[in-house]
C-alpha positions as CSV (number, residue, x, y, z in Angstrom):
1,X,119.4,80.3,113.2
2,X,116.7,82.4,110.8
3,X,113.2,82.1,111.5
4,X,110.2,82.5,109.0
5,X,108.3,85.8,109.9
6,X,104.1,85.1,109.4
7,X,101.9,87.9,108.8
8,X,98.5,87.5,110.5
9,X,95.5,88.9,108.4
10,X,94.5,91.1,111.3
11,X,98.1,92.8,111.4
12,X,98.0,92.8,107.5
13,X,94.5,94.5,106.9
14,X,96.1,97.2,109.4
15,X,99.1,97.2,107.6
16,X,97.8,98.0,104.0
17,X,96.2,101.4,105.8
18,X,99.1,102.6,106.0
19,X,101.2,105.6,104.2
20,X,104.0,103.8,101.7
21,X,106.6,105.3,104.7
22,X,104.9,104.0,107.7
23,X,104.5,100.3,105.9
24,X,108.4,100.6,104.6
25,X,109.3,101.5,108.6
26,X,107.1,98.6,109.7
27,X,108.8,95.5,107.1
28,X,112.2,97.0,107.6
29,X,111.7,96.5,111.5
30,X,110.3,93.4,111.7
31,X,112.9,91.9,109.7
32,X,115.0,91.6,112.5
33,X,113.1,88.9,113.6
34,X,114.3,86.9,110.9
35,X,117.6,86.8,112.9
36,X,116.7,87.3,116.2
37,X,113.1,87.3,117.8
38,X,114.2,87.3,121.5
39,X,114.4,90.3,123.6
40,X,117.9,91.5,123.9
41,X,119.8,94.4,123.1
42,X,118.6,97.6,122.1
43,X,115.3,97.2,123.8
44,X,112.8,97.4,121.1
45,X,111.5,93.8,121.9
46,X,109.8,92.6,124.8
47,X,107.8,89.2,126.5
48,X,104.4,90.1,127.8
49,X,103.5,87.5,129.8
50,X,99.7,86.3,130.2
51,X,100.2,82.2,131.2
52,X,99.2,80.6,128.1
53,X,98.9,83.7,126.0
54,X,102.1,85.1,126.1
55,X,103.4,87.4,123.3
56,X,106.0,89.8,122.1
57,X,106.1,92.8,121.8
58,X,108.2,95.2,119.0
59,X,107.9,98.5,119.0
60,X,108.6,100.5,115.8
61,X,109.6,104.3,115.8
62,X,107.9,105.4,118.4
63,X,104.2,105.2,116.2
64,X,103.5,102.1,116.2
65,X,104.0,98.2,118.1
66,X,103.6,95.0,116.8
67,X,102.9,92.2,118.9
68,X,104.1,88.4,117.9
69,X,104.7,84.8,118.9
70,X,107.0,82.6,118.6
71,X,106.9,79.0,117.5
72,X,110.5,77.6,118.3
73,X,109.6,73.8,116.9
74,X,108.6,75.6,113.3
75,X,111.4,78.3,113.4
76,X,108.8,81.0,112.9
77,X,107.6,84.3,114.1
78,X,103.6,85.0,113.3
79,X,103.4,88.8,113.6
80,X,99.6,89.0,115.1
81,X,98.9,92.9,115.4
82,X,100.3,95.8,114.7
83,X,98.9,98.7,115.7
84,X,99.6,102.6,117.2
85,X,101.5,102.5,120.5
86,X,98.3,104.0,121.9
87,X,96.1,101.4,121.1
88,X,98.8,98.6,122.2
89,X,98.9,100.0,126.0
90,X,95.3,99.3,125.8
91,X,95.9,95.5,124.8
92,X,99.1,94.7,127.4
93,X,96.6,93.5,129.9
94,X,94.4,91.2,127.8
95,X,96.6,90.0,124.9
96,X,93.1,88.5,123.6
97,X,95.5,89.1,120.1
């Protein structure tokens, strides 16, 4: 089953200040959610859980995260934020994304 992969404009402004590199590391990681969005093997996706606001997480080279939901009914993945791995330990306990 593929899913459609949504970029927010958040996670796109944030995108577009990156180096060429960094963006090419970001796209070619988050295409594996075309395939497969769930947490599984390899451990580079996680659930965060917050009741209602409940997200994913996917962490890319050890630079940056990007965090996403899921709409199952849709098939699609909306990629909400991307940001350093800094700032993202900041965000795990609001998820205000």
């Amino acid at each position: 089953m593929t899913y459609r992969v949504l970029i927010g404009i958040k996670a796109s402004k944030f995108l577009s200040t990156l180096t060429d590199n960094s963006q090419r590391r970001i796209k070619n990681k988050c295409k594996v959610l075309v395939e497969d969005p769930y947490p599984g093997q390899g451990g580079d996706k996680k659930l965060i859980e917050r009741g209602r606001k409940s997200a994913y997480r996917l962490h890319v080279a050890r630079s940056y995260t990007v965090f996403y939901r899921i709409n199952e009914n849709d098939k699609e993945v909306k990629i909400l934020k991307i940001t350093t791995i800094e700032q993202a330990h900041k965000l795990y306990g609001r998820l205000d994304l």
